[in-house]
TIMARVO-522474 format. One record per atom (N, C-alpha, C): atom name; residue in one letter; x, y, z. Coordinates in Angstrom, 3 decimals, always signed. Layout:
+------+------+----------+----------+----------+
! atom ! type !       xx !       yy !       zz !
+------+------+----------+----------+----------+
!   CA !    A !        X !        Y !        Z !
...
+------+------+----------+----------+----------+
//
This chain:
+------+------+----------+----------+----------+
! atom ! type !       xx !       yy !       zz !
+------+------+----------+----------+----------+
!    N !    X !  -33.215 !   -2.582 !   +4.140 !
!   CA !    X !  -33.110 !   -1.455 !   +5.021 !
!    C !    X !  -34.184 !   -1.530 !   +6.092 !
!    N !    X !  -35.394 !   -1.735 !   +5.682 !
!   CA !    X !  -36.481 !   -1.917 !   +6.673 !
!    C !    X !  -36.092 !   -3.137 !   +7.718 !
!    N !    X !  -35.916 !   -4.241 !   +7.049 !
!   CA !    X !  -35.781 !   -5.155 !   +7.824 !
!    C !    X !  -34.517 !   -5.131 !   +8.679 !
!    N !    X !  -33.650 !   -4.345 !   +8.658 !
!   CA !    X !  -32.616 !   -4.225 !   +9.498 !
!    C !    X !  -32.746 !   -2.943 !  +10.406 !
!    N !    X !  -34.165 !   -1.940 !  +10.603 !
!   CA !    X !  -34.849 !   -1.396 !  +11.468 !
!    C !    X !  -35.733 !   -2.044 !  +12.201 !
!    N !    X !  -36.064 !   -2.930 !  +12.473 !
!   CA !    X !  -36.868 !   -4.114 !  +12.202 !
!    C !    X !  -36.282 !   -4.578 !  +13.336 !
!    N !    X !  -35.076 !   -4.999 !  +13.117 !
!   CA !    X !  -34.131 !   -6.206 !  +14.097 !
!    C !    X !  -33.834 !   -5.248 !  +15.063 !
!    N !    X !  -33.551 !   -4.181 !  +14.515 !
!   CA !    X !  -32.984 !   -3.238 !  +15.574 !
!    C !    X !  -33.424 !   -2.442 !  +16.414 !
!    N !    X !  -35.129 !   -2.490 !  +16.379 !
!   CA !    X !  -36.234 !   -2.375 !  +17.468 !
!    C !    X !  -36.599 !   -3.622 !  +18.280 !
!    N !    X !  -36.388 !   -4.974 !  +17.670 !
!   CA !    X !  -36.640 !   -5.858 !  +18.347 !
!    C !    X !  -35.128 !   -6.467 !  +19.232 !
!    N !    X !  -34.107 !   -5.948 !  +19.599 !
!   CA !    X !  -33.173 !   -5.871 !  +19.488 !
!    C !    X !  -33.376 !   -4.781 !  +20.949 !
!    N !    X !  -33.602 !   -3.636 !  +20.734 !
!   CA !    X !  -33.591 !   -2.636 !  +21.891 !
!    C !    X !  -34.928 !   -2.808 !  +22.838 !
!    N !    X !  -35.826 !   -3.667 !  +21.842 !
!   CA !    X !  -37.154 !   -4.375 !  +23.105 !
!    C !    X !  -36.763 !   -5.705 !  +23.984 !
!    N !    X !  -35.808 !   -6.107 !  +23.416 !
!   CA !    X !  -35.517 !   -7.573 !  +23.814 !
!    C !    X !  -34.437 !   -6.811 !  +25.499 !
!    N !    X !  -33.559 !   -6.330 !  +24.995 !
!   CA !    X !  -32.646 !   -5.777 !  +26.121 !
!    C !    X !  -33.130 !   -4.909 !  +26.755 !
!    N !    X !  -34.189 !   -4.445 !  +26.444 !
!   CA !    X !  -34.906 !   -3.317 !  +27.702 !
!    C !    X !  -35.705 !   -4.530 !  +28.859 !
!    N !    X !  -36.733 !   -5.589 !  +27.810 !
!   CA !    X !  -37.338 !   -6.358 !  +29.240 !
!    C !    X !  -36.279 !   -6.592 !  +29.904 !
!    N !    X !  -35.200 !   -7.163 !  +29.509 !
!   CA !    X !  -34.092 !   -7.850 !  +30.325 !
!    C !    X !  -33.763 !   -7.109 !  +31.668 !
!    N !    X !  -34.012 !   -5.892 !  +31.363 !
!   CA !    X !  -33.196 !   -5.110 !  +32.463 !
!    C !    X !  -32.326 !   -4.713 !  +31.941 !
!    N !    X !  -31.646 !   -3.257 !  +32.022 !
!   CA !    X !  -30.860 !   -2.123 !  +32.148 !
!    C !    X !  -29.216 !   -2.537 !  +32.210 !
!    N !    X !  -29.193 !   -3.340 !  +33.081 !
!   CA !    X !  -28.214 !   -3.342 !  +33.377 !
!    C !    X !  -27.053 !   -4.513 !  +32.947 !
!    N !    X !  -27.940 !   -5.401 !  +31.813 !
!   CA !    X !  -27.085 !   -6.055 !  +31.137 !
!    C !    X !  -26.057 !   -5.040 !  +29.837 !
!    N !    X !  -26.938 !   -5.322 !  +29.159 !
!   CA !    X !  -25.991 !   -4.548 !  +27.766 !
!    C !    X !  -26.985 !   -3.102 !  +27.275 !
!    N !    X !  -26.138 !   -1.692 !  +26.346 !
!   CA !    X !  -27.012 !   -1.275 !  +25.632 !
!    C !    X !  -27.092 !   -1.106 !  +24.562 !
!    N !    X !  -28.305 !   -0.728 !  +24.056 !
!   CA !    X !  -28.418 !   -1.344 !  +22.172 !
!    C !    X !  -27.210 !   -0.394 !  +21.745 !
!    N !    X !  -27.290 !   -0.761 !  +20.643 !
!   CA !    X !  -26.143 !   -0.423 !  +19.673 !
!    C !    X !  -27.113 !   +0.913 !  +18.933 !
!    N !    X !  -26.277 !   +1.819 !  +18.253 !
!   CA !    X !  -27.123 !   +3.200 !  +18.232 !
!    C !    X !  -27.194 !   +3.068 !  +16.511 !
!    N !    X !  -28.679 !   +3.338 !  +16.142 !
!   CA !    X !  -28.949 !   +3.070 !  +14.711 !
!    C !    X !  -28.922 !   +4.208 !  +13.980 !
!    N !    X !  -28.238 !   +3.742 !  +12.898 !
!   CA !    X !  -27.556 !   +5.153 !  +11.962 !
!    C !    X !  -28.728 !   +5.171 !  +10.956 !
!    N !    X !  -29.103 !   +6.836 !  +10.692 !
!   CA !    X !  -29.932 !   +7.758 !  +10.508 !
!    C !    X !  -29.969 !   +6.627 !   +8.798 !
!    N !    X !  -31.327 !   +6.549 !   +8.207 !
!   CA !    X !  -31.231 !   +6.387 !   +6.948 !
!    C !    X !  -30.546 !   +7.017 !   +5.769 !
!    N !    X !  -29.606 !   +6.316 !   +5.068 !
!   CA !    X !  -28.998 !   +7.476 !   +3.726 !
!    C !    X !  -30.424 !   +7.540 !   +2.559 !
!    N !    X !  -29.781 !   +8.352 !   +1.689 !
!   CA !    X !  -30.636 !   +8.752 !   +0.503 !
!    C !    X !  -31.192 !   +7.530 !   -0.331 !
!    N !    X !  -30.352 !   +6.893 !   -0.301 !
!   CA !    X !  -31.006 !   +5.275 !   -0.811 !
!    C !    X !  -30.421 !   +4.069 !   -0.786 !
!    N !    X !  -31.244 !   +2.803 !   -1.095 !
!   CA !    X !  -30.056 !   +1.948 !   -0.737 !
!    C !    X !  -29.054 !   +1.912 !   -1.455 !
!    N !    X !  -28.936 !   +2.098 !   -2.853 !
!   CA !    X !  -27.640 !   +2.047 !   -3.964 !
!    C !    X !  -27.094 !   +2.769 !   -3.711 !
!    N !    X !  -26.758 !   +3.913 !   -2.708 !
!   CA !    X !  -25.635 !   +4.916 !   -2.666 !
!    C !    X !  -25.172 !   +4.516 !   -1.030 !
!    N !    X !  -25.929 !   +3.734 !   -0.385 !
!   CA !    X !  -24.959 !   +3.431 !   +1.001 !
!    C !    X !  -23.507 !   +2.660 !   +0.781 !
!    N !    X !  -23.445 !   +3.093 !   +1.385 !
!   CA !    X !  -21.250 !   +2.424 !   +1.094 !
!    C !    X !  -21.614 !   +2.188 !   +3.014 !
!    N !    X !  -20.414 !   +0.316 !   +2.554 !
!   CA !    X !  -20.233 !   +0.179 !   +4.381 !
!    C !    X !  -18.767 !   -0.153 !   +4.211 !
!    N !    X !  -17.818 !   +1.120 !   +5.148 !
!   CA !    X !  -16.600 !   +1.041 !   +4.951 !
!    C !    X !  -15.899 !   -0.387 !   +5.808 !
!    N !    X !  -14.994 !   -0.606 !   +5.094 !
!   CA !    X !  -14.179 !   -1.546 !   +5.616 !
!    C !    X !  -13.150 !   -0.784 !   +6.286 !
!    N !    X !  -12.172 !   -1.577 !   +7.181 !
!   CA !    X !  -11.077 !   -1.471 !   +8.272 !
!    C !    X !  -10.147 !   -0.693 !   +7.479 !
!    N !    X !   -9.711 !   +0.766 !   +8.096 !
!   CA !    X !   -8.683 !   +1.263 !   +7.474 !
!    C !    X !   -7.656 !   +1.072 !   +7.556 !
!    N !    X !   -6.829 !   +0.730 !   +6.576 !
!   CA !    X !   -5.303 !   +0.398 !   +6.322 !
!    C !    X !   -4.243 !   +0.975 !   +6.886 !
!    N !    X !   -3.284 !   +0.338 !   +7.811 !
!   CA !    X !   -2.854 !   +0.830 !   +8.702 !
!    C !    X !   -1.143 !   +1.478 !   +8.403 !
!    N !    X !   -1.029 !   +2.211 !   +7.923 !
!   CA !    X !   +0.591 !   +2.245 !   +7.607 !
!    C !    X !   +1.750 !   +1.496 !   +8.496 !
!    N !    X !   +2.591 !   +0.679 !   +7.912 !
!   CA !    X !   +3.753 !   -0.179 !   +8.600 !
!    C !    X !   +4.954 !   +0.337 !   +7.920 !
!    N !    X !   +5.713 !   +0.708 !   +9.321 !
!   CA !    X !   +7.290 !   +0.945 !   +8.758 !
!    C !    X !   +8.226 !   +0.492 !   +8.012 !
!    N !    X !   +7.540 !   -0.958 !   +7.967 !
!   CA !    X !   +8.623 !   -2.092 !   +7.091 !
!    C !    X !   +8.237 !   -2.184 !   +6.132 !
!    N !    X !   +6.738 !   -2.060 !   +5.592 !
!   CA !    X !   +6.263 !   -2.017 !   +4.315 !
!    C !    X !   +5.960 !   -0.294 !   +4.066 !
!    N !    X !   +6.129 !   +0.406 !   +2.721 !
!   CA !    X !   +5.812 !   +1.761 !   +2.519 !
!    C !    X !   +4.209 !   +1.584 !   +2.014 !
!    N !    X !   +3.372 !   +2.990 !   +2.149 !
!   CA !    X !   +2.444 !   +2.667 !   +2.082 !
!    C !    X !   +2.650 !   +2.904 !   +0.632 !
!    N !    X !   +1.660 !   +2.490 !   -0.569 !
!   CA !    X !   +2.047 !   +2.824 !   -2.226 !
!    C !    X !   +0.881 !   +4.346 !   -2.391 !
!    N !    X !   +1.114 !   +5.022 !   -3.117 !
!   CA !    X !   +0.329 !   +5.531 !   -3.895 !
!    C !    X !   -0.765 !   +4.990 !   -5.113 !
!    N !    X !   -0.646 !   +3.555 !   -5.135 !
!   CA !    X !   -1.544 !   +2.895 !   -6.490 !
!    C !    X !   -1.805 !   +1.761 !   -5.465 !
!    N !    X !   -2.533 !   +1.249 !   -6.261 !
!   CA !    X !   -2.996 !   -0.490 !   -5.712 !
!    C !    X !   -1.745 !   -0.857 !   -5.583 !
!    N !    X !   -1.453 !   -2.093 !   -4.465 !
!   CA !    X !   -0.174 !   -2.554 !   -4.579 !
!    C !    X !   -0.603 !   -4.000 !   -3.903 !
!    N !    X !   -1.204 !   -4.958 !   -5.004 !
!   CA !    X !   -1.871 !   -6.103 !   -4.806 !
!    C !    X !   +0.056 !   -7.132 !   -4.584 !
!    N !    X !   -0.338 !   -7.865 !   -3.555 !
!   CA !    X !   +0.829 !   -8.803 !   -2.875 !
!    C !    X !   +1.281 !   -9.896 !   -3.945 !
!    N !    X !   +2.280 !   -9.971 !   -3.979 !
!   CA !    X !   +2.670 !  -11.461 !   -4.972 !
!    C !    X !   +2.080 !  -12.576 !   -4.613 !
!    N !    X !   +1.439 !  -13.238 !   -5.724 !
!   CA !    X !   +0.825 !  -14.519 !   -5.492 !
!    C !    X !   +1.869 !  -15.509 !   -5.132 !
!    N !    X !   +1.331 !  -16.390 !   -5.019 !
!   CA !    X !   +1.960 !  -18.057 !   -4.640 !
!    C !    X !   +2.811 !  -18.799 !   -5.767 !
!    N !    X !   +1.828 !  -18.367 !   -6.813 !
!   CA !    X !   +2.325 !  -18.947 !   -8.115 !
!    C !    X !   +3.558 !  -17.470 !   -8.679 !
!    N !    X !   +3.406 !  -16.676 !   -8.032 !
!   CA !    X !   +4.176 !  -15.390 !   -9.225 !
!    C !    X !   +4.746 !  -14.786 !   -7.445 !
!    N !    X !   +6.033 !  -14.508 !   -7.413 !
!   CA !    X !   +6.734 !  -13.648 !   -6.758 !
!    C !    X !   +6.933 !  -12.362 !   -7.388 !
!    N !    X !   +6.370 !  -11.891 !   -8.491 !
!   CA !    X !   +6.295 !  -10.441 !   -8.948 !
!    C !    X !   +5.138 !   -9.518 !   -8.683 !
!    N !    X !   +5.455 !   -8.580 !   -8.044 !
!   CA !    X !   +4.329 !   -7.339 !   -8.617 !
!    C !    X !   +4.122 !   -7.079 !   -9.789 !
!    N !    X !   +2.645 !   -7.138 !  -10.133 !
!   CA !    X !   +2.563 !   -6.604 !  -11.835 !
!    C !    X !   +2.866 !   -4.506 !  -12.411 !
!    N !    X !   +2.666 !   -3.907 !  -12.614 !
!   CA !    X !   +2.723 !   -2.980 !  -13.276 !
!    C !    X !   +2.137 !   -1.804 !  -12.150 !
!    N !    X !   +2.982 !   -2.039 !  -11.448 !
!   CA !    X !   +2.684 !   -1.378 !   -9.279 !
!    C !    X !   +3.510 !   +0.135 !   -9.732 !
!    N !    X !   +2.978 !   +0.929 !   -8.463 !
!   CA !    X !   +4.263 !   +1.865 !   -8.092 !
!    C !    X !   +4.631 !   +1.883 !   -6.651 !
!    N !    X !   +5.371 !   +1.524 !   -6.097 !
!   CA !    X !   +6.143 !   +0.579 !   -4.671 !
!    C !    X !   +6.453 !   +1.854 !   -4.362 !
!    N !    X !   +6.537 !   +2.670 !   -3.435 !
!   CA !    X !   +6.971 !   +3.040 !   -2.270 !
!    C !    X !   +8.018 !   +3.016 !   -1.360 !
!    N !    X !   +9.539 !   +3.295 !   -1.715 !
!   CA !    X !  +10.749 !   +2.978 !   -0.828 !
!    C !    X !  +11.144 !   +4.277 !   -0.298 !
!    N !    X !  +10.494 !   +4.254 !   +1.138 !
!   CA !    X !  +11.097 !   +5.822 !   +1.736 !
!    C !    X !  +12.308 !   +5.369 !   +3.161 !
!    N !    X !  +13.039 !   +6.312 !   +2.287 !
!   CA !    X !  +14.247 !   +5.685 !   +2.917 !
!    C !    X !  +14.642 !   +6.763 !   +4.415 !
!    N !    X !  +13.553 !   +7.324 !   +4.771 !
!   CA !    X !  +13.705 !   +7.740 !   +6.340 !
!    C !    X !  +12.987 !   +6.319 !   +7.415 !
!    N !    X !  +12.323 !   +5.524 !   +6.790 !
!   CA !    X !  +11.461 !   +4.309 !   +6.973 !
!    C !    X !  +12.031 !   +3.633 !   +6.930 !
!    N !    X !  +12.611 !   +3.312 !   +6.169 !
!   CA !    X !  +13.183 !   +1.725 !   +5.618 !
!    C !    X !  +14.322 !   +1.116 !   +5.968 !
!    N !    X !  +14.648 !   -0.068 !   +6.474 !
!   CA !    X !  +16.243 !   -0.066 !   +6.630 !
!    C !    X !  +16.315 !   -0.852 !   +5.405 !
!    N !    X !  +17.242 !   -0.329 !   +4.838 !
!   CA !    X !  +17.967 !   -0.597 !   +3.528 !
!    C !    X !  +18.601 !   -2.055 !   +3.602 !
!    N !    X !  +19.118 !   -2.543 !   +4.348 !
!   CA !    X !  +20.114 !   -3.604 !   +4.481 !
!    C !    X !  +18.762 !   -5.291 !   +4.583 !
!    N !    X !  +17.511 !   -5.246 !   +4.812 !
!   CA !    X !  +17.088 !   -5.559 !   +4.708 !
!    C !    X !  +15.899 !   -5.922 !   +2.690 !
!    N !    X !  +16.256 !   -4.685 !   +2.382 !
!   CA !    X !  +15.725 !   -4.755 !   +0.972 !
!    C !    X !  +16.997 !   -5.344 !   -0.234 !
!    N !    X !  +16.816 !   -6.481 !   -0.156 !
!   CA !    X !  +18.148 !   -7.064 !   -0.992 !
!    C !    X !  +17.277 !   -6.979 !   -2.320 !
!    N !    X !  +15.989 !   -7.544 !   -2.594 !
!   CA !    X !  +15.328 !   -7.970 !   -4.182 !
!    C !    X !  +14.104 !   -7.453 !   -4.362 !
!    N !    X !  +13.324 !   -7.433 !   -5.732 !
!   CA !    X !  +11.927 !   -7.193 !   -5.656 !
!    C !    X !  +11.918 !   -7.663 !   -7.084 !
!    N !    X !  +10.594 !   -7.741 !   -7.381 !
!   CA !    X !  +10.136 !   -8.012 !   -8.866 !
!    C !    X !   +8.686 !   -7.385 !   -9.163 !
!    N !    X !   +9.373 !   -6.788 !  -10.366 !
!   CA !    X !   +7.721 !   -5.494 !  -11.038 !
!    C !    X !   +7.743 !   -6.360 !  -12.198 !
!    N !    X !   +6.085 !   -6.108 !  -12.830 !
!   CA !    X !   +6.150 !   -6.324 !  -14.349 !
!    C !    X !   +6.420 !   -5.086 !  -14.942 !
!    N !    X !   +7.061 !   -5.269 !  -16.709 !
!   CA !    X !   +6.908 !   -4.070 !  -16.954 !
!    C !    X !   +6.185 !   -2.884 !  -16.650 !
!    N !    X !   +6.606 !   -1.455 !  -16.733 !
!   CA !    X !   +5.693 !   -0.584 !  -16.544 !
!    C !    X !   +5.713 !   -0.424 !  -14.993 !
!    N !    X !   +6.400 !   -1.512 !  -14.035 !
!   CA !    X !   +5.972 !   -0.860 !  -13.117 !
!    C !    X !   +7.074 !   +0.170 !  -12.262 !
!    N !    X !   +6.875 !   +0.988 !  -11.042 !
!   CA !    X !   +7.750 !   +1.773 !  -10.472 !
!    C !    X !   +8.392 !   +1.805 !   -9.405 !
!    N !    X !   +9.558 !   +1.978 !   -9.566 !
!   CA !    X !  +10.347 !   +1.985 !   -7.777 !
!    C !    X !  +10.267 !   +3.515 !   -7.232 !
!    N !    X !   +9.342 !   +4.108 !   -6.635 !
!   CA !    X !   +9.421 !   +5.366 !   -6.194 !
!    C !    X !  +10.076 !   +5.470 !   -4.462 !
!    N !    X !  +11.620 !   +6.021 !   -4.868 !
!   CA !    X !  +12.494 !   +5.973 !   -3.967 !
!    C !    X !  +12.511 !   +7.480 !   -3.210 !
!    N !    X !  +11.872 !   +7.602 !   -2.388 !
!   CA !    X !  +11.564 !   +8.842 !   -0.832 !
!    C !    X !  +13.086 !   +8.969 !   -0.052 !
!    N !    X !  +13.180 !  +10.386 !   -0.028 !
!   CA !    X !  +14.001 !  +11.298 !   +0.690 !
!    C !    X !  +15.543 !  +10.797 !   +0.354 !
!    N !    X !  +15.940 !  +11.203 !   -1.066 !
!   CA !    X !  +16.853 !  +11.223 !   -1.283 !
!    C !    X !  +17.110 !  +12.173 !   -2.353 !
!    N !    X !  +18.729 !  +12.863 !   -2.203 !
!   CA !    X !  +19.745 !  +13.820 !   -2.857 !
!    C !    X !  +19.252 !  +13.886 !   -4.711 !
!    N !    X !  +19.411 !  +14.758 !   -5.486 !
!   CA !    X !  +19.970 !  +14.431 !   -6.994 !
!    C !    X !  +21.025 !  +13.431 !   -6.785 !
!    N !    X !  +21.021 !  +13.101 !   -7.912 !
!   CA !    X !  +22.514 !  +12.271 !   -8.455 !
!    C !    X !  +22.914 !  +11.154 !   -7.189 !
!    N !    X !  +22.522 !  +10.825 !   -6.738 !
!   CA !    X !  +22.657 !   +9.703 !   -5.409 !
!    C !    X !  +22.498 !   +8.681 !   -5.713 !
!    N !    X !  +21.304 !   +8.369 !   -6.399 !
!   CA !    X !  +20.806 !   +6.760 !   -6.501 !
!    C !    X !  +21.577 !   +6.460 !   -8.343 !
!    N !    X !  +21.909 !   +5.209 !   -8.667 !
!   CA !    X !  +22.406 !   +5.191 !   -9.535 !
!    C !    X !  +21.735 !   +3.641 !   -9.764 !
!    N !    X !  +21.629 !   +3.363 !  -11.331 !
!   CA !    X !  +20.884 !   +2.274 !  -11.905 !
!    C !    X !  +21.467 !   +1.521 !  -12.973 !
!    N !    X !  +21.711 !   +0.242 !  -13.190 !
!   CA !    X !  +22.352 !   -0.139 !  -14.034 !
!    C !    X !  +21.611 !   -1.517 !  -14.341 !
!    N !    X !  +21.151 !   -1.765 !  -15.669 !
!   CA !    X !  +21.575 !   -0.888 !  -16.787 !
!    C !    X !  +20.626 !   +0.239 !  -17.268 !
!    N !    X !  +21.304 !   +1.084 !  -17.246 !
!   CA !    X !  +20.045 !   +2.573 !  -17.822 !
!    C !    X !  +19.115 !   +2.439 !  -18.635 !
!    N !    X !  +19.380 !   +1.495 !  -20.018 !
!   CA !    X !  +19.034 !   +1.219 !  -21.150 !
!    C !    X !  +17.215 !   +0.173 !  -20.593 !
!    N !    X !  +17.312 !   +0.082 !  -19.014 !
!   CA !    X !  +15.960 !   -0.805 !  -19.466 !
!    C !    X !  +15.448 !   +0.295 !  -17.917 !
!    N !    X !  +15.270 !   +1.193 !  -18.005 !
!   CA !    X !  +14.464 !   +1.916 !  -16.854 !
!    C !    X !  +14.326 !   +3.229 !  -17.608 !
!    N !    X !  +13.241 !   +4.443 !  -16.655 !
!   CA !    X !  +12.897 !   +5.925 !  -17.357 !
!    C !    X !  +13.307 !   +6.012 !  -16.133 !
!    N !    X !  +14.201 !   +7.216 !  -15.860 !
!   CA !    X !  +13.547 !   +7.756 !  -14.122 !
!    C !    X !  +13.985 !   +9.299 !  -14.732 !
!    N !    X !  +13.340 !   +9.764 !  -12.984 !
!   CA !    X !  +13.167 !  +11.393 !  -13.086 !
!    C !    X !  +13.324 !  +11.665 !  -11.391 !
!    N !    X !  +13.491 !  +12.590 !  -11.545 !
!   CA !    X !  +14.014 !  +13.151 !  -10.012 !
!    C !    X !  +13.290 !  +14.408 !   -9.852 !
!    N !    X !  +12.963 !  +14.677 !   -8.660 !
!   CA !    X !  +12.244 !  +15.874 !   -7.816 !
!    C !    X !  +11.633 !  +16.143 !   -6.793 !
!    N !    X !  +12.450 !  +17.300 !   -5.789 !
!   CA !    X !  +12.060 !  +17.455 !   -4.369 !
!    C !    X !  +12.579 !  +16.052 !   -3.605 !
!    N !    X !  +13.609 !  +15.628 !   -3.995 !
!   CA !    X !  +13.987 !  +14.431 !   -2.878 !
!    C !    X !  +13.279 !  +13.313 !   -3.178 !
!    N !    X !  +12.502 !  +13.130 !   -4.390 !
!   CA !    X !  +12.343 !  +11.848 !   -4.590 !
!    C !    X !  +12.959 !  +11.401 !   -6.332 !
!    N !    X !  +12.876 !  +10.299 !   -5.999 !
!   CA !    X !  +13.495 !   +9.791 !   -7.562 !
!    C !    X !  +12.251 !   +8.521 !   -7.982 !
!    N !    X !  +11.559 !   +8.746 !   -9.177 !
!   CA !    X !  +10.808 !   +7.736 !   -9.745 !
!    C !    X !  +11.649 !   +7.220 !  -10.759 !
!    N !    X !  +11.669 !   +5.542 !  -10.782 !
!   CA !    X !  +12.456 !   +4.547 !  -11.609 !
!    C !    X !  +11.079 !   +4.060 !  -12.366 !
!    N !    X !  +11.054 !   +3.792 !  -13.531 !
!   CA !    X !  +10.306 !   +3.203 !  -14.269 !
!    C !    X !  +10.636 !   +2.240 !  -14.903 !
!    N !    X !  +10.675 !   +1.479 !  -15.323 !
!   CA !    X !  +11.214 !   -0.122 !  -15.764 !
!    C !    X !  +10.246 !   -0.683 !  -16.947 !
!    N !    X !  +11.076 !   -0.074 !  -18.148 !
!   CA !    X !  +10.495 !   -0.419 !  -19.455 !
!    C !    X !  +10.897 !   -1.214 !  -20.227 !
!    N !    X !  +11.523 !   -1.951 !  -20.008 !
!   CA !    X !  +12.007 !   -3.181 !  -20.780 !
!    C !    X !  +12.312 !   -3.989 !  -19.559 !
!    N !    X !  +12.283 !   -5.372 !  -19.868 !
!   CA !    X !  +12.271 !   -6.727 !  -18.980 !
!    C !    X !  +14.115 !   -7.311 !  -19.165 !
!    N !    X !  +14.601 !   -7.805 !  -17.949 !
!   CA !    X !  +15.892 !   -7.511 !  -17.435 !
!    C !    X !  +15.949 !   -7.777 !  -16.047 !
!    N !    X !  +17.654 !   -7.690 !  -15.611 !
!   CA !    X !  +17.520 !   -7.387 !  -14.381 !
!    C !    X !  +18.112 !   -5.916 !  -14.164 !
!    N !    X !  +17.735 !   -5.340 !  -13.194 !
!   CA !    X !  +18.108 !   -4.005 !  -12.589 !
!    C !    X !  +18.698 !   -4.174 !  -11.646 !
!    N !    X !  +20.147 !   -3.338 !  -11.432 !
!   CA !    X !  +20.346 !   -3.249 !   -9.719 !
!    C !    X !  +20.599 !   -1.279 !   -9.301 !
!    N !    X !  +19.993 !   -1.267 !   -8.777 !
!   CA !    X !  +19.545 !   +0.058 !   -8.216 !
!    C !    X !  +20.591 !   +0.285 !   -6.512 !
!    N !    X !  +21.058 !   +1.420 !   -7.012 !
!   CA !    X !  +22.258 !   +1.192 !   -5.859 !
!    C !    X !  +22.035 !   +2.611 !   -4.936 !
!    N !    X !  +21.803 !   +2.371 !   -3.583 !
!   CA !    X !  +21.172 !   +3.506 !   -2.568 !
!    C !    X !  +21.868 !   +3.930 !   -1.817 !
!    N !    X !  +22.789 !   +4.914 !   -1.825 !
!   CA !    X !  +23.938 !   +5.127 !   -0.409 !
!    C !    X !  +22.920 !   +5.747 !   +0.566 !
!    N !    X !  +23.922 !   +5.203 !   +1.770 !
!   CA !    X !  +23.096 !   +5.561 !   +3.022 !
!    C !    X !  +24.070 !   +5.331 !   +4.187 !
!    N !    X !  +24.082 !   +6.384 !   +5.238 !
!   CA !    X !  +25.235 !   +6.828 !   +6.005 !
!    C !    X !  +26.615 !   +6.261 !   +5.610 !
!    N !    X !  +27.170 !   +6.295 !   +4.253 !
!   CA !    X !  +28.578 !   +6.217 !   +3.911 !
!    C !    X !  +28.503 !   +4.705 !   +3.503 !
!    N !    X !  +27.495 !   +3.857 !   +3.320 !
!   CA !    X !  +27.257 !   +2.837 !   +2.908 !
!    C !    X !  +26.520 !   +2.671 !   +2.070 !
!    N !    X !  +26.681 !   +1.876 !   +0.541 !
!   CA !    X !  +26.197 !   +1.311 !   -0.727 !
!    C !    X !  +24.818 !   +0.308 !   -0.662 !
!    N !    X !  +24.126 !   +0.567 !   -0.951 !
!   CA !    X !  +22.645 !   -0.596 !   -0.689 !
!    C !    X !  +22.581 !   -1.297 !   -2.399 !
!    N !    X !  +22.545 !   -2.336 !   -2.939 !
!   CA !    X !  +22.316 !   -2.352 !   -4.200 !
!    C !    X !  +20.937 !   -3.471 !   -3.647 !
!    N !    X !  +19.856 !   -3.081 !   -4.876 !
!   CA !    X !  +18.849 !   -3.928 !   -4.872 !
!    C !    X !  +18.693 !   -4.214 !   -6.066 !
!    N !    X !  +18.774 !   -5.643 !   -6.064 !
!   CA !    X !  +18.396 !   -6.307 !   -7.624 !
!    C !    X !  +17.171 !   -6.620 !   -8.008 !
!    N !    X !  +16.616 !   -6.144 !   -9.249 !
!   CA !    X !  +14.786 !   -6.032 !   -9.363 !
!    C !    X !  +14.985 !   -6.185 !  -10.761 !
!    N !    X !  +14.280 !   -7.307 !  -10.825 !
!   CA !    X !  +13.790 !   -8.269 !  -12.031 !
!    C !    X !  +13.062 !   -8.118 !  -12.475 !
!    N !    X !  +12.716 !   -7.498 !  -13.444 !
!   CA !    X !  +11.594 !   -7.267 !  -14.851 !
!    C !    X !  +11.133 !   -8.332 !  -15.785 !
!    N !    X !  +10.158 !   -8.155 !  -15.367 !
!   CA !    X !   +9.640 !   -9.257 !  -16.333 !
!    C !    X !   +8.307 !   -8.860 !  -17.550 !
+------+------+----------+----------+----------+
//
């Protein structure tokens, strides 16, 4: 901490001889309470239309594994074009949380390897046994089925 007050006086002495009218220092933030409680935030995450943002960690499929492990995914379907989401892969446990849609709309087969629940226009799919799923989404008078592989 000192030493980076330090740089940053020698830093606003260096650009003052220079003259004025090159650059000006950069403005030094007030000391926190100590060093173990300073946090230096990183770049905030930018929401994209094509990807939903998740509610949980939603770490990317590796190289070696095309599955998400035990995620809850994000499909909001005022966002999303459907015709583009053909597949996905969760590990057990994980969730398809499907945004702005009817009761009784979305339909799943086979029942026997998912939990879901419905409310306020959304439907959470849970995927408890390993299988394939196809999860079927109408949308303006057209059928979306997405096939999602449990593993």
């Amino acid at each position: 901490m000192i030493g980076s007050r330090v740089l940053a006086v020698l830093l606003v002495l260096a650009v003052a001889g220079c003259g004025s009218d090159l650059v000006s220092p950069l403005p030094v933030a007030a000391p926190g309470p100590s060093p173990s409680t300073v946090v230096t935030p990183g770049p905030a995450p930018s929401p994209s239309p094509s990807r939903p943002t998740p509610t949980r960690a939603r770490p990317s499929p590796s190289a070696r594994s095309a599955c998400w492990g035990a995620i809850q995914h994000d499909l909001d379907l005022r966002t999303t074009e459907l015709a583009l989401v053909r597949s996905m892969c969760f590990a057990v446990g994980g969730i398809l949380r499907v945004q702005g849609i009817g009761p009784g709309e979305l339909t799943v087969e086979p029942e026997r390897l998912v939990s879901s629940n419905y409310e306020a226009g959304v439907v959470d799919i849970r995927f408890v046994r390993p299988g394939t799923v196809t999860v079927t989404i109408p949308q303006q008078g057209r059928l979306y089925p997405i096939t999602v592989v449990v593993r």
